[in-house]
C-alpha positions as a printed NumPy array, in Angstrom:
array([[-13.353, -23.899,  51.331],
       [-17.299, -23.675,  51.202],
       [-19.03 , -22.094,  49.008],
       [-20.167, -19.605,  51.818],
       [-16.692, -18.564,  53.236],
       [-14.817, -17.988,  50.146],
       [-13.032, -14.584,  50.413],
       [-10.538, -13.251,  47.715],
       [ -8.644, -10.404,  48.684],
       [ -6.906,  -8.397,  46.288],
       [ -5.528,  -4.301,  45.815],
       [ -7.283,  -1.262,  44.429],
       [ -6.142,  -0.992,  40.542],
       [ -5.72 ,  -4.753,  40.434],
       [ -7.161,  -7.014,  37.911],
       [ -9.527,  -9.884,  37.929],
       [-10.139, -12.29 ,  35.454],
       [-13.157, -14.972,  35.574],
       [-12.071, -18.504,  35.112],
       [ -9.208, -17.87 ,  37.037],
       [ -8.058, -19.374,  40.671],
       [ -6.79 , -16.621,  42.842],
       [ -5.231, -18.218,  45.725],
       [ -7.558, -20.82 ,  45.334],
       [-11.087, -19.279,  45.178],
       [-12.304, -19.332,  41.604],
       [-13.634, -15.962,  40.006],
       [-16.566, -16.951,  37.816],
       [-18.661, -15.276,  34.976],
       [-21.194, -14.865,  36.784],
       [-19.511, -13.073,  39.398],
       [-18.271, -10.868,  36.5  ],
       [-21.734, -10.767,  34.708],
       [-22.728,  -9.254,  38.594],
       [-20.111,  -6.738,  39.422],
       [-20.842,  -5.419,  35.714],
       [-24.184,  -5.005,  36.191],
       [-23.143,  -3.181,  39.911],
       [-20.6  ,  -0.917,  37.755],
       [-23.178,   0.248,  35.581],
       [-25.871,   1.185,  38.205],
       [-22.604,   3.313,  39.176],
       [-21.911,   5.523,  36.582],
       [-19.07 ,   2.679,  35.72 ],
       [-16.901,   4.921,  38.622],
       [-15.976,   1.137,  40.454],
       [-14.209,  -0.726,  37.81 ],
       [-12.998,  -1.309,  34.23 ],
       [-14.201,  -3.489,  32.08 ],
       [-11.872,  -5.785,  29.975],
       [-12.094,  -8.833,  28.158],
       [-13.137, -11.544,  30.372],
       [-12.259,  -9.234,  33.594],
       [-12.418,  -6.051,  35.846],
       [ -9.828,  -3.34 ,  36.686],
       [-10.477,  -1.962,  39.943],
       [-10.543,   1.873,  40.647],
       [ -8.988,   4.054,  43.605],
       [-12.485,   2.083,  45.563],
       [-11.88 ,   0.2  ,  48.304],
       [-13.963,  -1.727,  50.616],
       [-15.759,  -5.074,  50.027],
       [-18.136,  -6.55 ,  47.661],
       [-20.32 , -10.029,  49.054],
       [-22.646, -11.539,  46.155],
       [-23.615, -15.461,  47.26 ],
       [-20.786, -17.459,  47.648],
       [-18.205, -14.728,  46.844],
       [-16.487, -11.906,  49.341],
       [-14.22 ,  -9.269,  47.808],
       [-12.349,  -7.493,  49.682],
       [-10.424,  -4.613,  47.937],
       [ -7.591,  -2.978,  49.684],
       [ -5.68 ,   0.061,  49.173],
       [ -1.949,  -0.407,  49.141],
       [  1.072,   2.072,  48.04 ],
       [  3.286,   1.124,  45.032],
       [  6.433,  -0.153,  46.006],
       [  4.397,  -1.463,  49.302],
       [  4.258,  -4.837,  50.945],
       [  1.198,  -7.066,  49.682],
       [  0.583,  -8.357,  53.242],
       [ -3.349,  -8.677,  52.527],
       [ -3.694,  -8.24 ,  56.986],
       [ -1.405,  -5.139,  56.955],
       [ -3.199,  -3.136,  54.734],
       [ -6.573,  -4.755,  55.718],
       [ -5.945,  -2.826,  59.216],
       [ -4.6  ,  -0.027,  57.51 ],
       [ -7.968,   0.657,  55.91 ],
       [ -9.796,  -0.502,  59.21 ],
       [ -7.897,   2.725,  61.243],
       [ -8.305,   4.769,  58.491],
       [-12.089,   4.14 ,  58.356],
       [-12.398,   4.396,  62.463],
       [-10.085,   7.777,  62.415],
       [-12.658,   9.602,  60.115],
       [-15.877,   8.36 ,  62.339],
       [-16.996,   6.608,  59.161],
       [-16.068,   3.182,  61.969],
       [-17.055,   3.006,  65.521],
       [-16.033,  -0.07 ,  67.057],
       [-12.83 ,  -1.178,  69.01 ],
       [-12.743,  -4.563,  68.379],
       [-14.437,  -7.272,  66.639],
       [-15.616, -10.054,  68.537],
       [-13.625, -12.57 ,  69.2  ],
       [-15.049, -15.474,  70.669],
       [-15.537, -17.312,  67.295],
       [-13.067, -15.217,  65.343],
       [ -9.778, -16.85 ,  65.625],
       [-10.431, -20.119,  63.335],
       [-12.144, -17.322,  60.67 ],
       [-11.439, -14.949,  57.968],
       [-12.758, -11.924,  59.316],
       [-13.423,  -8.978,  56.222],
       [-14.81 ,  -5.128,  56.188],
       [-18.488,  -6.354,  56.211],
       [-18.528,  -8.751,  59.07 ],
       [-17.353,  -5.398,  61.676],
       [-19.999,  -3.119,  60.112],
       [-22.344,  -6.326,  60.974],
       [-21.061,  -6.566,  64.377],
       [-21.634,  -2.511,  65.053],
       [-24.596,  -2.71 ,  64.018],
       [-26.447,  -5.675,  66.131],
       [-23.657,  -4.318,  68.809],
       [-26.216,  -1.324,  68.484],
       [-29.366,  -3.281,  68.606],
       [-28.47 ,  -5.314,  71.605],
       [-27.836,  -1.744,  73.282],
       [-31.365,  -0.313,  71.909],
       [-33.182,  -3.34 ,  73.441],
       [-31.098,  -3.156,  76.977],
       [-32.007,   0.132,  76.811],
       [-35.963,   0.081,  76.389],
       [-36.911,   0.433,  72.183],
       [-39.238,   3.463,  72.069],
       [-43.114,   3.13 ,  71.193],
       [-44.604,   5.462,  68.727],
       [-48.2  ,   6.393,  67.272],
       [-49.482,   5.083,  64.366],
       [-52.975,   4.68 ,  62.286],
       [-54.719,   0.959,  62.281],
       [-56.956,   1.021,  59.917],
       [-59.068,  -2.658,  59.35 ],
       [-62.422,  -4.309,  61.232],
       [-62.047,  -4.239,  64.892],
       [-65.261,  -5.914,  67.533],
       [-65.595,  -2.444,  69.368],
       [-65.996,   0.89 ,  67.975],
       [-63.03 ,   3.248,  68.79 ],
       [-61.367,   5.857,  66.215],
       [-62.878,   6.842,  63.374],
       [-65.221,   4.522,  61.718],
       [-64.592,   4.062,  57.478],
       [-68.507,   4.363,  56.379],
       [-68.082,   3.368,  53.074],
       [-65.717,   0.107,  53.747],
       [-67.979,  -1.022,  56.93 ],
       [-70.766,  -1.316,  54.475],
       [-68.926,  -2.798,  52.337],
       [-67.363,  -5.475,  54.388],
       [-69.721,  -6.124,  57.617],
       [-73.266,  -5.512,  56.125],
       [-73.771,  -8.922,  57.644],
       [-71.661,  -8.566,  60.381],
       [-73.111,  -6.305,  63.126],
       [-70.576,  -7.315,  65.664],
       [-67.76 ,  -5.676,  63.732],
       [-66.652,  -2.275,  62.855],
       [-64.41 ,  -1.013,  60.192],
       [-61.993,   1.806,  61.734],
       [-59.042,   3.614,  61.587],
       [-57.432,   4.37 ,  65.292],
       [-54.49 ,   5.154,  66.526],
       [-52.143,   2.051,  68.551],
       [-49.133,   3.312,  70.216],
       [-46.344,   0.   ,  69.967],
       [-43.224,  -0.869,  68.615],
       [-44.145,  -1.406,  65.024],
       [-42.942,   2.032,  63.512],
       [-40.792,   3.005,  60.897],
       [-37.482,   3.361,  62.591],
       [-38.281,  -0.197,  64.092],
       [-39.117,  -1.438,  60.284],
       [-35.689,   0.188,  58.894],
       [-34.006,  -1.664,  61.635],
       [-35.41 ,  -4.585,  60.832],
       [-34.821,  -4.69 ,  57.24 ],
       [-31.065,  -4.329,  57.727],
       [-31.002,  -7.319,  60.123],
       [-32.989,  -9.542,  57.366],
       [-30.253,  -8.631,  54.882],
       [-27.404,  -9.199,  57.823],
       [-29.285, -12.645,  58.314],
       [-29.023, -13.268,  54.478],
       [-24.963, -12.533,  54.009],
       [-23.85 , -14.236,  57.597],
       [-25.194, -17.197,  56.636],
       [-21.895, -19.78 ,  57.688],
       [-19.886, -17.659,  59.979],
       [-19.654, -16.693,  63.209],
       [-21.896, -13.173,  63.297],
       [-25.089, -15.905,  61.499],
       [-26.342, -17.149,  65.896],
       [-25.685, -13.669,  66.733],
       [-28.437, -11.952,  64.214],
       [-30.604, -14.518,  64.708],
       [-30.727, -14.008,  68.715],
       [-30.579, -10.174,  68.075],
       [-33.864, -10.827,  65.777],
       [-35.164, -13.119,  68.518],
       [-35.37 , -10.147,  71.387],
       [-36.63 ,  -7.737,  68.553],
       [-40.362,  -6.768,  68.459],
       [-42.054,  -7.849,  65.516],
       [-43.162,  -5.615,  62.803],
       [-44.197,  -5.212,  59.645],
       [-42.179,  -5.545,  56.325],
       [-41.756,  -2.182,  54.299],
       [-39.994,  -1.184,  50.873],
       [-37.038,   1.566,  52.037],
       [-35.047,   3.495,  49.469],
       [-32.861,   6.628,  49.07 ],
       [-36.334,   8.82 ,  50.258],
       [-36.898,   7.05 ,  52.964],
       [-33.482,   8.11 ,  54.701],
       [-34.078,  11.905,  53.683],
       [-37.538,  12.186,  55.062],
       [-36.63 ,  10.766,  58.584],
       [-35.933,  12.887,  61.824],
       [-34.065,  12.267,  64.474],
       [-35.311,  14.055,  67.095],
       [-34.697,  14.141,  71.071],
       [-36.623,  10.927,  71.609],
       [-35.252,   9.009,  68.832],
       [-31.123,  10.465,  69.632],
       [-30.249,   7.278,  70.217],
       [-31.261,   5.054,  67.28 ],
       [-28.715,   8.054,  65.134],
       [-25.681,   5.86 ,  64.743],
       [-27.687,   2.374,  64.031],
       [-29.684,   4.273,  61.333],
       [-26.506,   5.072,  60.031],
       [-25.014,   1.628,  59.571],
       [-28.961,   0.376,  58.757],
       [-28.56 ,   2.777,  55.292],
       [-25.386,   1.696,  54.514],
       [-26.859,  -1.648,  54.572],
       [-30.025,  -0.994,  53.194],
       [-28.987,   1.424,  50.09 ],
       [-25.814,  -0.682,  48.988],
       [-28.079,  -4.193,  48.912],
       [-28.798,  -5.188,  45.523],
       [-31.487,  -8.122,  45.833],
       [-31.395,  -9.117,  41.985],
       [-28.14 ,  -7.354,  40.576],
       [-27.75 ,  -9.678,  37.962],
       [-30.908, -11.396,  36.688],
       [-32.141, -12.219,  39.999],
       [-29.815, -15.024,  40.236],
       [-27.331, -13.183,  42.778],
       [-27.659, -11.   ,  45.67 ],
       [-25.523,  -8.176,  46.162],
       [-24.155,  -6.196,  49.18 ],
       [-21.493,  -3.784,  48.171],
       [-19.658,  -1.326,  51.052],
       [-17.096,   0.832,  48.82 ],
       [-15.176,   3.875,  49.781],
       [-13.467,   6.329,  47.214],
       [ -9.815,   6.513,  48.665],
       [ -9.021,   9.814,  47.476],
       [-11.779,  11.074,  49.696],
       [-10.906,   8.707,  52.588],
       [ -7.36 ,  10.338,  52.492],
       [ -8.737,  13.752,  52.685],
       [-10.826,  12.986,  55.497],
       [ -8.04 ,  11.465,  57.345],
       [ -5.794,  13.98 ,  56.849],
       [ -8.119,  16.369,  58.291],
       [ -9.054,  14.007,  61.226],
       [ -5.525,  14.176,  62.543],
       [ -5.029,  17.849,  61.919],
       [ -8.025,  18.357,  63.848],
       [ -6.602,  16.532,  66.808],
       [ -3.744,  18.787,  66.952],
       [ -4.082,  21.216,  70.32 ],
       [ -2.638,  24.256,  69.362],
       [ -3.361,  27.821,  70.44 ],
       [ -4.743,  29.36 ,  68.196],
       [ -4.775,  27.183,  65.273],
       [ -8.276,  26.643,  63.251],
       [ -8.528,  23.99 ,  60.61 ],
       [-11.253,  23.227,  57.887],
       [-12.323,  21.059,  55.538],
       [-14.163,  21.539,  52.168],
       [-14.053,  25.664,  52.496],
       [-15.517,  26.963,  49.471],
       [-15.482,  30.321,  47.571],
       [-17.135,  31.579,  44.788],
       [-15.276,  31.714,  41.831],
       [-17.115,  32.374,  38.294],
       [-20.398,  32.58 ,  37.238],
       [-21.97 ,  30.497,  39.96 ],
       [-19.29 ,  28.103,  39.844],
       [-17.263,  27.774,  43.635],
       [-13.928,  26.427,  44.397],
       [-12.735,  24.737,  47.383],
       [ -9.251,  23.577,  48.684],
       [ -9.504,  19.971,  50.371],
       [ -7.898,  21.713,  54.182],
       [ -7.791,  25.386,  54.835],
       [ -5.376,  26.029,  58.168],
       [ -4.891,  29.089,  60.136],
       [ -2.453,  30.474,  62.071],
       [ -2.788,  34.106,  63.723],
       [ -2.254,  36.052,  60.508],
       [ -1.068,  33.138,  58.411],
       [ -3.55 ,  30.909,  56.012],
       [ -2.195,  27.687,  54.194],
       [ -4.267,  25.629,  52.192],
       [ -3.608,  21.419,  51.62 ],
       [ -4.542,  19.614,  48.441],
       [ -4.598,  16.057,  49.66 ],
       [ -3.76 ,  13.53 ,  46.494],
       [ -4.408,   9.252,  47.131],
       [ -1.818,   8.118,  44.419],
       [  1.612,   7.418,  43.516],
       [  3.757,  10.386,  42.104],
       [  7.233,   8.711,  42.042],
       [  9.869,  11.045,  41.637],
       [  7.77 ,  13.368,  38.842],
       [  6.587,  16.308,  39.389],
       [  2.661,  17.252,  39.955],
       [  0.682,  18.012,  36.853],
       [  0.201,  21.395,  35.399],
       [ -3.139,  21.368,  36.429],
       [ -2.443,  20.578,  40.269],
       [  0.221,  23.895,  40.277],
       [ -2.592,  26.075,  38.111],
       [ -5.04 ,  24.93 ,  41.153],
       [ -2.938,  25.248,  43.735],
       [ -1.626,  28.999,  42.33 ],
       [ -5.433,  29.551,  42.279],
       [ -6.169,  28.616,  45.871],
       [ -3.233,  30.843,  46.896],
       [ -5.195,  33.935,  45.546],
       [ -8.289,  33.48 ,  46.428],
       [ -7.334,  32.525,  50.462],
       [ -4.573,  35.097,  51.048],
       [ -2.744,  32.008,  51.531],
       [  1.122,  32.116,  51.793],
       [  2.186,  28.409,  51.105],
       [  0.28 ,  25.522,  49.573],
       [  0.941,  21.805,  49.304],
       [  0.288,  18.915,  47.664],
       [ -0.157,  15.999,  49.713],
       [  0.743,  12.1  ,  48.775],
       [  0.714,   9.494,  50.533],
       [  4.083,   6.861,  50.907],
       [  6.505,   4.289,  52.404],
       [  8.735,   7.565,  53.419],
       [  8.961,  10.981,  54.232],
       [  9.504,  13.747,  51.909],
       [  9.574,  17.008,  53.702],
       [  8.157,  19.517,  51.188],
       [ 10.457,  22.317,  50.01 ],
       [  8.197,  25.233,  49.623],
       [  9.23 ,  27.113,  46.378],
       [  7.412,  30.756,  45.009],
       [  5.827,  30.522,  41.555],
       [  7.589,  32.896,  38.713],
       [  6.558,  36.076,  39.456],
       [  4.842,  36.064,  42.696],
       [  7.601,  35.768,  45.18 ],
       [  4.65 ,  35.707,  48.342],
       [  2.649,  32.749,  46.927],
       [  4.559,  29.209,  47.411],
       [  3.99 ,  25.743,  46.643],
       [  5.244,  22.533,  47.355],
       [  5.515,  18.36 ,  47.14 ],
       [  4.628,  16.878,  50.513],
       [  5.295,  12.914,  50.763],
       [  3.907,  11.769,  54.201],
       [  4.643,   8.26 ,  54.993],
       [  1.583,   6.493,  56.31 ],
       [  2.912,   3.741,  58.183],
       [  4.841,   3.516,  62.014],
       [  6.614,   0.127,  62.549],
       [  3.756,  -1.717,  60.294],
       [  0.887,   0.153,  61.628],
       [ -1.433,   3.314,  60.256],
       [  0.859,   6.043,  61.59 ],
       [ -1.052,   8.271,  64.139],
       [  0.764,  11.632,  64.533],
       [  0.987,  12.779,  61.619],
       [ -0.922,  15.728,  62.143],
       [  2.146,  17.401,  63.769],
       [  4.577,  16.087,  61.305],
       [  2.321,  18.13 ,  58.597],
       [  2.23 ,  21.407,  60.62 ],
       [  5.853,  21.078,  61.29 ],
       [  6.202,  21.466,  58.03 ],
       [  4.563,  24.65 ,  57.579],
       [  6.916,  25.891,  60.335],
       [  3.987,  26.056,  62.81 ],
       [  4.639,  23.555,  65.441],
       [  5.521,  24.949,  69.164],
       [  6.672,  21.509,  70.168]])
């Protein structure tokens, strides 16, 4: 396998160790040495450090330094370890929360290639490129300021002395030019460099470079977190929303010189726990229902400035039920003391007459709603959803989880 192509695969809350072959692509140290120094820009939230090796977390998603694609997978214990079936899993879950816009990958040069997480958030993005430029890129104003052979704008006194004391037929000015070469433009163009840098060897490397090819020109700039918060989108610039989008996930999850300058870094990660909620909530949102309202991330204040807030809030004409969702294994145990003092908690505060607690699995487990001592109107329960419909990311489960609260007309 080249050095360019090699692609290791492996499960969230696996284990890596460098020196070893893993189905024969070699982990190194300084792969190691790199996600390390990734981990601790990171708050060390991605992995655990051992001896000679990482743990990985409940993070999921891919990790590309040179030579070296990671993908990390989520999987349920007890699960098959078919790398492709839980690859797609991931895929749907990421499209049915928004967070992934595309249908399909290419597939012209596909077939004879590994394809991973990275390469389809590549393809959506020059996929959105090719569309700005069919569609006519947008010109905007901006200030030229340098010697010019006619006077126009404003001309710099102090620097046209300076520079052209001897040059009569030139002017030092700043003026206003109306092109292509504008920030949005420069953003765009940044995350096509760094697409150009990690496609090197496979199929999506022709593609970027003809996408460059038909795109204007313009100058290089420095982008960071700030740069993102301080742009508007506004009726002109609409389009350009979703390829921004991708363009920052590029841009802020590069790492040019993560370890010593000797390895470049492009790491796309997703907490699972949160990609869980969000799924959840997708599909109950999807659910037509008269009068049925569902949220997500409802907050309330609860002490001193500090606010609570269930992960789905659903009502029902006079009925409110609120949905923890949980991304890990429980077994056949029972939820921690915490989870029931939570759950007791959101009961009370949202008039809520059942809660649940909501894993993931390989099979159902209809909850079994039971009251906690002394409150007979507040109830709780354990709600196993299996994820999975004949080997594919199951895609009614909304229903299945309102049946459950007895709400379903169907």
């Amino acid at each position: 396998m080249s050095k360019r192509n090699c692609i290791l695969q492996v499960f969230e809350h696996s284990t890596l160790y460098y020196g070893r072959q893993y189905n024969d692509v070699k982990f190194e140290e300084k792969h190691f040495n790199a996600l390390a120094k990734l981990n601790q820009l990171h708050n060390n939230q991605y992995f655990t450090l051992l001896h000679r090796g990482i743990k990985f977390s409940q993070y999921v998603g891919v990790i590309k330094l040179d030579g070296l694609t990671i993908e990390i997978l989520p999987k349920i214990d007890g699960g098959s370890s078919d790398e492709e079936l839980w690859q797609k899993v991931l895929i749907n879950m990421l499209r049915a929360t928004k967070r992934l816009k595309v249908n399909k990958v290419g597939q012209a040069n596909v077939n004879k290639q590994q394809i991973h997480l990275l390469d389809i958030y590549f393809e959506w993005f020059l996929n959105e490129i090719q569309l700005l430029v069919r569609q006519g890129l947008i010109k905007q104003y901006r200030t030229k300021i340098g010697n010019v052979k006619a006077l126009k704008g404003k001309l710099e006194f102090a620097a046209h002395i300076n520079q052209n004391l001897i040059h009569k037929e030139r002017f030092h000015t700043s003026h206003q030019i109306y092109d292509h070469d504008h920030q949005i433009h420069q953003i765009l163009s940044l995350a096509m460099d760094i697409i150009g840098q990690f496609s090197a060897g496979t199929y999506l490397y022709s593609k970027c470079k003809r996408v460059q090819a038909d795109f204007p020109a313009v100058s290089q700039v420095t982008v960071n977190a700030n740069t993102f918060k301080k742009l508007t989108v506004n009726r002109k610039t609409q389009p350009y929303k979703t390829a921004l989008e991708i363009a920052r996930l590029i841009i802020l999850n590069f790492a040019p010189n993560i370890s010593s300058g000797k390895e470049k870094m492009l790491a796309l990660l997703f907490d699972m726990n949160d990609l869980w909620e969000e799924y959840v909530l997708s599909k109950l949102k999807t659910v037509h229902m008269e009068g049925l309202l569902v949220k997500g991330q409802e907050s309330k204040s609860f002490w001193n400035g500090i606010k609570i807030r269930p992960d789905i809030v659903i009502r029902k004409s006079d009925k409110t039920y609120v949905i923890d969702t949980k991304w890990k294994n429980i077994g056949v145990g029972k939820p921690s003391a915490n989870d029931l003092r939570q759950m007791f908690v959101y009961n009370r505060y949202w008039n809520s007459y059942r809660a649940l607690l909501l894993y993931p699995s390989l099979w159902t487990r209809k909850p079994e709603f039971i009251p906690f001592e002394g409150d007979e109107d507040q109830q709780c329960a354990i709600g196993k959803l299996n994820v999975l419909d004949d080997g594919i990311l199951k895609d009614n489960c909304g229903v299945e989880i309102l049946e459950w609260f007895f709400l379903s007309s169907y």
